[in-house]
LOVEXFI-907078 format. One record per residue (C-alpha): residue in one letter; x, y negated, z negated; chain. Coordinates in Angstrom, 1 decimal. Layout:
BEGIN
- residuo|east|north|up|cadena
- a|X|Y|Z|A;
...
***
This chain:
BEGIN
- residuo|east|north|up|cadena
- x|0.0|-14.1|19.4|A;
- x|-2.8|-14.4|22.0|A;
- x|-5.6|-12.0|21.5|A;
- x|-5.6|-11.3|25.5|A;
- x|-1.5|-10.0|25.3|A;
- x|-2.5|-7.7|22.0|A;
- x|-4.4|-5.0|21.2|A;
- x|-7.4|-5.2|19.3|A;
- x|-10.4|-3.1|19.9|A;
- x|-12.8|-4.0|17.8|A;
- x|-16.8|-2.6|18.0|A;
- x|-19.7|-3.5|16.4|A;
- x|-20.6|-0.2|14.8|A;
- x|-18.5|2.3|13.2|A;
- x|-18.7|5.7|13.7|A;
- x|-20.5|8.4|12.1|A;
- x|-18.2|10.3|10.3|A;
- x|-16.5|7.3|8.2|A;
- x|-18.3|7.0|5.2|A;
- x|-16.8|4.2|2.9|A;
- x|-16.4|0.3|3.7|A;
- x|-12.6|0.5|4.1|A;
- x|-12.6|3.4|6.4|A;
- x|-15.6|2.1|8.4|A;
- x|-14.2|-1.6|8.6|A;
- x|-10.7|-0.7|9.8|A;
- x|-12.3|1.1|12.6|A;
- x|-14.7|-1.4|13.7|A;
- x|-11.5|-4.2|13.4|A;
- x|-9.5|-2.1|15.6|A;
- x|-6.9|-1.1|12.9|A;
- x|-6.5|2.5|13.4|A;
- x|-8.1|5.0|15.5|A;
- x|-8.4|9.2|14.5|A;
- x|-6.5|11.7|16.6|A;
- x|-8.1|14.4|14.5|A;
- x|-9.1|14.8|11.0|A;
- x|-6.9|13.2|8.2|A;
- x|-4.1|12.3|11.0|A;
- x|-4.5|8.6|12.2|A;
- x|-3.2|6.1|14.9|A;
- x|-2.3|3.0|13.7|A;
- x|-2.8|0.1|15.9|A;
- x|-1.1|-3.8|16.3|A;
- x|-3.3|-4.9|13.5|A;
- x|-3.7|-2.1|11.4|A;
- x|0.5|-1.6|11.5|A;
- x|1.1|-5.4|10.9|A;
- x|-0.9|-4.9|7.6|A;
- x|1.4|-2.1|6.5|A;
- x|4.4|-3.6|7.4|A;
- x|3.4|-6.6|5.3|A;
- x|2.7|-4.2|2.3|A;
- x|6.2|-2.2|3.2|A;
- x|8.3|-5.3|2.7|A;
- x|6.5|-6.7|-0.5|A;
- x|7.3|-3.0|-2.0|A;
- x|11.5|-3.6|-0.6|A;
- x|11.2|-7.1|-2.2|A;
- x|10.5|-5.6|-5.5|A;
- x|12.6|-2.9|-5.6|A;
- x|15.3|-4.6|-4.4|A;
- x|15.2|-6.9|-7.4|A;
- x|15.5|-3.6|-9.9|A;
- x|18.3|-2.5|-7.9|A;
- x|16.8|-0.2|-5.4|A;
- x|18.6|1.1|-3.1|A;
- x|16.9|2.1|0.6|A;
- x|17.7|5.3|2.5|A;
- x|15.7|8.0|4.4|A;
- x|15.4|11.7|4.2|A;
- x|14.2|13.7|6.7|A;
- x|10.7|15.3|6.5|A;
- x|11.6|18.9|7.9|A;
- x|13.0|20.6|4.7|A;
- x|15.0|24.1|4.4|A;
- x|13.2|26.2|2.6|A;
- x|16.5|27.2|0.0|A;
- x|16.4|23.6|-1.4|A;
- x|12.5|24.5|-2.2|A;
- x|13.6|28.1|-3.6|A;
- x|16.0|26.3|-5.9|A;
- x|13.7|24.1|-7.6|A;
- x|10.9|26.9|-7.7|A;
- x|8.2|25.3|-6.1|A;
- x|8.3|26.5|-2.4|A;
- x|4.7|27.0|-1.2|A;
- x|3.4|24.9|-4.5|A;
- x|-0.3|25.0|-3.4|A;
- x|-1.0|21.8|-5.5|A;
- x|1.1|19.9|-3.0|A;
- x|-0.8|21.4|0.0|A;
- x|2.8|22.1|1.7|A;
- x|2.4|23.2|5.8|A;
- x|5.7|25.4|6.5|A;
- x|7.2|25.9|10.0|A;
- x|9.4|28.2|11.8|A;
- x|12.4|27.2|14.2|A;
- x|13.4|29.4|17.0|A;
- x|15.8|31.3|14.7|A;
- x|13.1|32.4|12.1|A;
- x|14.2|29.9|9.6|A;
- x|11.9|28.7|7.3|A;
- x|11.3|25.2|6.8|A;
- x|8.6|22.7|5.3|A;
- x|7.2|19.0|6.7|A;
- x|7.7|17.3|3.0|A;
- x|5.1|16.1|1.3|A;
- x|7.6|14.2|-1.4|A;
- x|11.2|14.6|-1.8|A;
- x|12.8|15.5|-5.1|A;
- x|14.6|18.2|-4.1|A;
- x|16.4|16.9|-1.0|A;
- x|17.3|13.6|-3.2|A;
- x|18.5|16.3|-5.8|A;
- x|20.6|17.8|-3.5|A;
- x|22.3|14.4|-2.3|A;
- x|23.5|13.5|-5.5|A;
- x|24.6|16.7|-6.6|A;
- x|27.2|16.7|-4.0|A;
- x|28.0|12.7|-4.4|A;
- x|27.6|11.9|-8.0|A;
- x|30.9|12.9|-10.0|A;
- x|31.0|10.5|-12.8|A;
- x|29.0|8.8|-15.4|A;
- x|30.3|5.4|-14.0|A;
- x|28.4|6.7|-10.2|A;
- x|24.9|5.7|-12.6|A;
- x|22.7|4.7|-13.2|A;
- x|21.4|4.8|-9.3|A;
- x|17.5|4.2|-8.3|A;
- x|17.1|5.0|-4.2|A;
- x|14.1|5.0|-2.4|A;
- x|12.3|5.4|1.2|A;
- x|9.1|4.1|2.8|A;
- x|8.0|7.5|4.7|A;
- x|5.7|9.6|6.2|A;
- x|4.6|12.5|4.1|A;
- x|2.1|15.3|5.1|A;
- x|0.4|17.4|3.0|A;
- x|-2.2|19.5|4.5|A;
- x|-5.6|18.8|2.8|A;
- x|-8.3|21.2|3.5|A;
- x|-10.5|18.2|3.4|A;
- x|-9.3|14.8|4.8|A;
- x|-11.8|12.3|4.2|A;
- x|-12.0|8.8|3.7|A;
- x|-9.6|7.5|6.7|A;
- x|-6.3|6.8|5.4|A;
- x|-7.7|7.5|1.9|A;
- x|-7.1|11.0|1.9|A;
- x|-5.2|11.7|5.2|A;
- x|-3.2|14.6|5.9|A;
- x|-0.4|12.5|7.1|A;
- x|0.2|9.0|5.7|A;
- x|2.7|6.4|4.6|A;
- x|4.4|6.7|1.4|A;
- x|7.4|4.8|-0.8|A;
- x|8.7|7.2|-2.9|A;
- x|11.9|6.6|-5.2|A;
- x|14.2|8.3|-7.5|A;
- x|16.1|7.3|-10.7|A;
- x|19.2|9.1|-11.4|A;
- x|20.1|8.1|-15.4|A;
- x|23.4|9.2|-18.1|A;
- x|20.5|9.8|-21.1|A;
- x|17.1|9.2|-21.7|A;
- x|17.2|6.0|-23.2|A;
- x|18.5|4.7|-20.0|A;
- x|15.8|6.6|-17.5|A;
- x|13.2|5.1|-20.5|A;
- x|14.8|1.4|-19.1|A;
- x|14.2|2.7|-15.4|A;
- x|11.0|4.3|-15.7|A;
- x|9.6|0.8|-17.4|A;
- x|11.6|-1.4|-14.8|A;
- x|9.6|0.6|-12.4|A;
- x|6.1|0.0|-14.3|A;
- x|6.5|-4.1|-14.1|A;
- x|7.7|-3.6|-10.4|A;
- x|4.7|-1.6|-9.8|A;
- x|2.6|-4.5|-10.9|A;
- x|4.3|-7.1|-9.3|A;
- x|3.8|-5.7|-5.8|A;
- x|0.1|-4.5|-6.7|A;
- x|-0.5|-8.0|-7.8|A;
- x|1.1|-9.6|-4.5|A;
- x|-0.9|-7.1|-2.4|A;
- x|-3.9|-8.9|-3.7|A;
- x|-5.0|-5.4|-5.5|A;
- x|-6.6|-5.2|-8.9|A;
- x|-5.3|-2.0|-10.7|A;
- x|-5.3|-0.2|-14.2|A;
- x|-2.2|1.4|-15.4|A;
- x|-3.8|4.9|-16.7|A;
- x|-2.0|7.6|-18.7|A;
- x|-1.3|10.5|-16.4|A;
- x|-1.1|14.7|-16.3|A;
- x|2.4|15.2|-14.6|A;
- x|1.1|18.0|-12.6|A;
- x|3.0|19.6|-10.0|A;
- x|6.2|16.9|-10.5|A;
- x|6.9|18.1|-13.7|A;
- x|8.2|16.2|-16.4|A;
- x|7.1|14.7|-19.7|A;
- x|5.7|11.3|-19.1|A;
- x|3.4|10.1|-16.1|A;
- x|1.7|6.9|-15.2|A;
- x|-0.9|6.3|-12.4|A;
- x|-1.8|2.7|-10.5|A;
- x|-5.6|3.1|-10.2|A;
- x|-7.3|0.6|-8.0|A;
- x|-10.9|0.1|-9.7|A;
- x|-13.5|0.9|-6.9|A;
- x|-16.8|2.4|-7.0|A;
- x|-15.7|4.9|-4.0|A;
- x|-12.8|6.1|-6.2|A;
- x|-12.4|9.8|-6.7|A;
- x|-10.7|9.6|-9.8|A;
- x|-12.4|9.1|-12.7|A;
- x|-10.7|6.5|-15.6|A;
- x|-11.5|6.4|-19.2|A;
- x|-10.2|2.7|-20.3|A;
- x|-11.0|0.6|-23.5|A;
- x|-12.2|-3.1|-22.1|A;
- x|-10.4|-5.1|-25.3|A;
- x|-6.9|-3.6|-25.4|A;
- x|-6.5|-2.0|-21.9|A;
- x|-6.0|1.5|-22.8|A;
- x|-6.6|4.1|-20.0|A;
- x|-6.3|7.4|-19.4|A;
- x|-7.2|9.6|-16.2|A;
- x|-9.4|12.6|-16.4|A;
- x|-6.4|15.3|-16.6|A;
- x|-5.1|13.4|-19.3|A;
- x|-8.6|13.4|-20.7|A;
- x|-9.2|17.3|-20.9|A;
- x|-6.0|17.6|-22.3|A;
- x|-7.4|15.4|-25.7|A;
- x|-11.0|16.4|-26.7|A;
- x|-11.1|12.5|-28.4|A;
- x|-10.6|10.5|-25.6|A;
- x|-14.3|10.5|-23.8|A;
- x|-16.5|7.5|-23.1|A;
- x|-18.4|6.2|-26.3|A;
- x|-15.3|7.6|-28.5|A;
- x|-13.2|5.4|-30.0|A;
- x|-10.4|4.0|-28.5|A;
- x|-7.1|5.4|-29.6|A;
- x|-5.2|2.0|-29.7|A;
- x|-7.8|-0.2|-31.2|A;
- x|-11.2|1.6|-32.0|A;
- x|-13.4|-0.3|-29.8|A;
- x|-15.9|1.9|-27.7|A;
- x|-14.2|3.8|-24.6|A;
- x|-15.9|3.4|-21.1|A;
- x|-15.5|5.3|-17.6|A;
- x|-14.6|3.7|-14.6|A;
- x|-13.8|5.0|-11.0|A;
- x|-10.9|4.3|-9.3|A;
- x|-8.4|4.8|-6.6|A;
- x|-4.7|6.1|-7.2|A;
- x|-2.4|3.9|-5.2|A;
- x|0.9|4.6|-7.5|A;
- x|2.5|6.8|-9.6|A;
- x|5.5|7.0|-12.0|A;
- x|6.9|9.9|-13.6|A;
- x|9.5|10.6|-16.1|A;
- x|11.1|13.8|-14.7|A;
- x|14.1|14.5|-17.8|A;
- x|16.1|17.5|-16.3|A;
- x|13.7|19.6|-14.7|A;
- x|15.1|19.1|-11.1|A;
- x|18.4|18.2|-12.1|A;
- x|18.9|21.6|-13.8|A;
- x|17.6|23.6|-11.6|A;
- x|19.7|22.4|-8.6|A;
- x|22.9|21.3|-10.8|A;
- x|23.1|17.5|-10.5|A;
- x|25.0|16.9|-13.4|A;
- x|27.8|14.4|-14.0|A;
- x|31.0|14.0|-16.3|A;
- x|30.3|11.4|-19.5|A;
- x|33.0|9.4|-21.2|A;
- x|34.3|12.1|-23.1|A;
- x|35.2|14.5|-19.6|A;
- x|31.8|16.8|-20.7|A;
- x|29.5|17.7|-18.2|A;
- x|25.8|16.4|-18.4|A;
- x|22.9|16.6|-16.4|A;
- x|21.1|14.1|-14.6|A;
- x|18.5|12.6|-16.4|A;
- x|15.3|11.7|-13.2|A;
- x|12.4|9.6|-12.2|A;
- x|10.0|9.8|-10.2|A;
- x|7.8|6.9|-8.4|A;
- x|5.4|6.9|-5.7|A;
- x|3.4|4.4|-3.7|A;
- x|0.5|5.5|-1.4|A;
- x|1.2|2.8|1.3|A;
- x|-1.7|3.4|4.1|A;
- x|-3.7|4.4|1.0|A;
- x|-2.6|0.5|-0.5|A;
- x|-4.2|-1.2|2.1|A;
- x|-7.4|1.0|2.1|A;
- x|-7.6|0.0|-2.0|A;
- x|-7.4|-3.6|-0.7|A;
- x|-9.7|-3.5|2.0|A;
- x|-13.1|-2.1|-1.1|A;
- x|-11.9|-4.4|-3.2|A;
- x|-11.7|-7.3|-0.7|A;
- x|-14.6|-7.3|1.7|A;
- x|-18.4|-8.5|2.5|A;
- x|-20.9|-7.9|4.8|A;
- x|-19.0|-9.0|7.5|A;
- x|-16.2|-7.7|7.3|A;
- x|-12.5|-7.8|5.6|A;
- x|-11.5|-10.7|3.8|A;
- x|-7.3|-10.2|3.2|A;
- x|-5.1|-11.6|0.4|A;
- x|-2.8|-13.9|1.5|A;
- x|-0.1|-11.6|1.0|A;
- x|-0.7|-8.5|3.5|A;
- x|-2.8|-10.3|6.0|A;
- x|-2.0|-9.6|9.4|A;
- x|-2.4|-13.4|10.6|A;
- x|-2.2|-16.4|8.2|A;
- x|-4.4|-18.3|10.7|A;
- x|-6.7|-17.5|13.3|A;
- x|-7.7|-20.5|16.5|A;
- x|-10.9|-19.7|17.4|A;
- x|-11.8|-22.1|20.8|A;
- x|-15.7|-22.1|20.8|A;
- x|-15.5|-23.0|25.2|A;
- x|-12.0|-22.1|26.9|A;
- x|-13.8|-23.7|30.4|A;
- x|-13.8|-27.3|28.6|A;
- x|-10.3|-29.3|29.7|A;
- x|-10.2|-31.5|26.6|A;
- x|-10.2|-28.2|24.1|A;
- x|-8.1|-25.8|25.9|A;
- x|-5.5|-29.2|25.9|A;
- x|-6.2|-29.2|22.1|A;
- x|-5.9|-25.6|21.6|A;
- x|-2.1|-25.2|22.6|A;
- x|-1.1|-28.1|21.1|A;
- x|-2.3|-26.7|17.9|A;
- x|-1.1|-23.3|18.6|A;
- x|2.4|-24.6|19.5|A;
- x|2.3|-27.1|16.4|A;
- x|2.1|-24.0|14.3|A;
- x|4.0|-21.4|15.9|A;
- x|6.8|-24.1|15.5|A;
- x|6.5|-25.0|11.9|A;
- x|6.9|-20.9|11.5|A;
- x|3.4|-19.8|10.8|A;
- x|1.7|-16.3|12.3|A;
- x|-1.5|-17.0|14.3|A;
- x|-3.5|-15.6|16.4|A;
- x|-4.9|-17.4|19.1|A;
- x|-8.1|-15.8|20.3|A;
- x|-7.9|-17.1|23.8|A;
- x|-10.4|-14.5|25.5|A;
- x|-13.2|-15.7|27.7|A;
- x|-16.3|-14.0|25.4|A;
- x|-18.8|-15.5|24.2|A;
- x|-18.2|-18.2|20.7|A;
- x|-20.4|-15.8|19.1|A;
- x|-18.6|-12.7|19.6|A;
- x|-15.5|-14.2|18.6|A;
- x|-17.2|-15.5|15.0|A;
- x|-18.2|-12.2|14.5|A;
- x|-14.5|-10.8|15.1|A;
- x|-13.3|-13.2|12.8|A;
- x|-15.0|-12.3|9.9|A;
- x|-15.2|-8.8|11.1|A;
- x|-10.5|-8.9|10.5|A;
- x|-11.0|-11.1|7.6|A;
- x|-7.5|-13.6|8.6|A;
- x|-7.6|-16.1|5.8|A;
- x|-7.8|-19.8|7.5|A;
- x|-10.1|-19.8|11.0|A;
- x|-9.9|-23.2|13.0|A;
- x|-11.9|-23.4|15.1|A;
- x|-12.2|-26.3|18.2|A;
- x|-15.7|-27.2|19.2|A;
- x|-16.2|-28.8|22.5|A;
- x|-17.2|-32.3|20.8|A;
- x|-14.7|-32.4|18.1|A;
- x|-12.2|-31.9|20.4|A;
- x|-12.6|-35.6|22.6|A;
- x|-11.7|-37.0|19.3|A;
- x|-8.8|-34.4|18.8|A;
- x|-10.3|-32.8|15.7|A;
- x|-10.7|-29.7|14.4|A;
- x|-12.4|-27.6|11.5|A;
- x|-10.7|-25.7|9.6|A;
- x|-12.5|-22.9|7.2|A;
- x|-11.3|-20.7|4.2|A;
- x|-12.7|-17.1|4.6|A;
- x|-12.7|-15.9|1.4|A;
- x|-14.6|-19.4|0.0|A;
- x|-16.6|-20.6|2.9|A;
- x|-14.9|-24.1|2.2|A;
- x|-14.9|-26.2|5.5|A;
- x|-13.1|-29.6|6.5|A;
- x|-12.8|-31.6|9.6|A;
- x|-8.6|-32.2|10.5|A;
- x|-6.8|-34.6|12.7|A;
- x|-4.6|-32.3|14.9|A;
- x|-1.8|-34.5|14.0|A;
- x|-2.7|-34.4|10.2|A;
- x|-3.0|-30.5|10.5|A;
- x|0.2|-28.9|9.2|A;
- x|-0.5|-31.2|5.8|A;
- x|-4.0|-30.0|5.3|A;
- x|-2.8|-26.2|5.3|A;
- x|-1.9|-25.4|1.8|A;
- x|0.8|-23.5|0.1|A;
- x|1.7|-19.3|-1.0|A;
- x|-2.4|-19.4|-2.0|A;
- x|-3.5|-20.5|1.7|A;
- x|-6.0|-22.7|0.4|A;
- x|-7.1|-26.1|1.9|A;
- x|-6.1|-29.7|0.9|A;
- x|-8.4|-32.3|1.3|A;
***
């Protein structure tokens, strides 16, 4: 892609209102802009990003069986009614009325419309186990949006569902779901602490949150350093014995406090939805049984927020390999000189060709504007063609994340790029 045929508006200072580094650097990087508060647009860049995440979360799932649907976000009321949470303030629901006077609700999760479905599909034990899932937009009306996509009041969501014959089966779901979650927080390039969790408003008897450590976090961890043990604060209250300096309940070390973000969440739902809106089955034996659930969430737009305060320095973004929006950005320090424009395509063609994303930033600016933009979207490889190097059809190629630099023969150039980690060979 050339940066004159896209859209990326990046600026030099963020505005006033965004107060942490992920909010204020996907601004300035042209990522997403604010229609009004807690509801965001999300731009080329910002999208490609999310989309990256989105398809590391499918690749996952998919590999625990997953199966991929969507539900719609406008929601009867009765399906609500049934499962006794219509207008649950904890999940800040905004209801609507159609032209009729019907009552309906923009979703801010879906258990009951997933309920529903398989109430009126599943018949037999032999129909389960089944795990489906969606990568959505939710909305859930916060009195106060803050934070960007942090805390938005509409935002991007995978949210899944485990339908299981006992509980020793939704036990094998529930931890399938756990390693999954860590395989697609690790490939997102995010460094998170599994934390024992308050079910809340999802009901249920066991719950598990993905915090992302980060000094801007909201949530507040209590985790033992040796064994891993951690537990969030609603957890906490809920056991006088688990507080910082106590000693941890797995190993006896000293517990500490951390802050974090929560980018995922898994619940263990037993019946409660099931019985309420009669999904039940037939076992082996021609008796009826309910549906044993789970519940899992993933804060997509919130993902990529995580990433950006735990991936960044004073100039900007710095993305893992695995989300960025660009494996490799051409940076052409003069587009007026014959010899590096000539080198320029080459290389971009060379690479488009052997099936790598670049970005090409072919705009007539000054080279010093377009450094700045290059740290400022954080793309993990930069080459960049000076006017010199180029007579002798070299280029320099440099890791963002280390600073490493070498000199490359174009011709040499697709052997120098390394591997899945996107670092250089020499």
């Amino acid at each position: 892609m050339r940066w004159s045929k896209t859209f990326i508006p990046t600026v030099r200072e963020a505005p006033s209102e965004a107060e942490i580094i992920s909010h204020k650097l996907m601004l300035r990087a042209g990522m997403i802009r604010m229609l009004s508060a807690g509801l965001y647009i999300y731009l080329p860049l910002g999208l490609r990003v999310i989309r990256k995440v989105e398809n590391i979360i499918r690749g996952e799932l998919n590999k625990k069986g997953g199966q991929e649907l969507l539900m719609p976000i406008l929601q009867p009321r009765e399906l609500w009614e049934k499962s006794g949470r219509w207008n649950a303030e904890e999940l800040g629901m905004l209801t609507v009325e159609n032209r009729a006077g019907r009552e309906f609700v923009l979703a801010p999760t879906h258990e009951e419309v997933i309920t529903d479905l398989v109430r009126r599909e599943i018949r037999s034990y032999k129909d389960l186990p089944k795990n489906f899932y969606q990568i959505q937009t939710k909305f859930r009306d916060e009195l106060r949006p803050r934070f960007g996509l942090m805390r938005a009041k509409e935002f991007i969501m995978k949210d899944s569902y485990g339908f299981d014959v006992d509980e020793e089966s939704a036990g094998k779901t529930y931890h399938g779901m756990e390693e999954a979650y860590r395989n697609i927080f690790k490939r997102c390039g995010l460094h998170t602490q599994v934390v024992e969790a308050d079910p809340g408003a999802m009901g249920g008897g066991m719950s598990h949150e993905f915090m992302a450590v980060a000094d801007v976090g909201e949530d507040v961890i209590v985790c033992c350093s040796k064994c891993g043990y951690a537990a969030n604060k609603e957890a906490v209250a809920k056991n006088s014995s688990v507080k910082e300096g106590k000693p941890c309940p797995e190993c006896g070390e000293p517990l500490e406090t951390r802050h974090g973000i929560e980018v995922g969440q898994i619940f263990n739902l037993g019946t409660k939805y099931s019985k309420s809106m009669g999904a039940a089955f037939l076992d082996a034996g021609g008796e009826e049984k309910l549906c044993v659930m789970g519940c899992f969430g993933i804060g997509v737009t919130r993902t990529v927020s995580a990433v950006i305060e735990q991936n960044h320095d004073e100039n900007g973004i710095i993305w893992p390999p695995g989300i960025s929006p660009y494996r490799i950005l051409i940076l052409p320090v003069n587009i007026t000189d014959a010899p590096s424009m000539d080198l320029m395509e080459k290389t971009y063609e060379k690479l488009l060709n052997s099936g790598m994303e670049v970005l090409l930033d072919d705009r007539d600016v000054r080279a010093g504007i377009k450094f700045k933009d290059a740290d400022l979207i954080g793309i993990p490889l930069r080459i960049t063609i000076g006017q010199e190097k180029a007579k002798s059809g070299i280029v320099e190629i440099k890791n963002r994340r280390t600073g490493e630099q070498i000199d490359c023969r174009e011709e040499e150039l697709i052997q120098k790029l390394g591997g899945e980690q996107w670092t250089l060979k020499k």
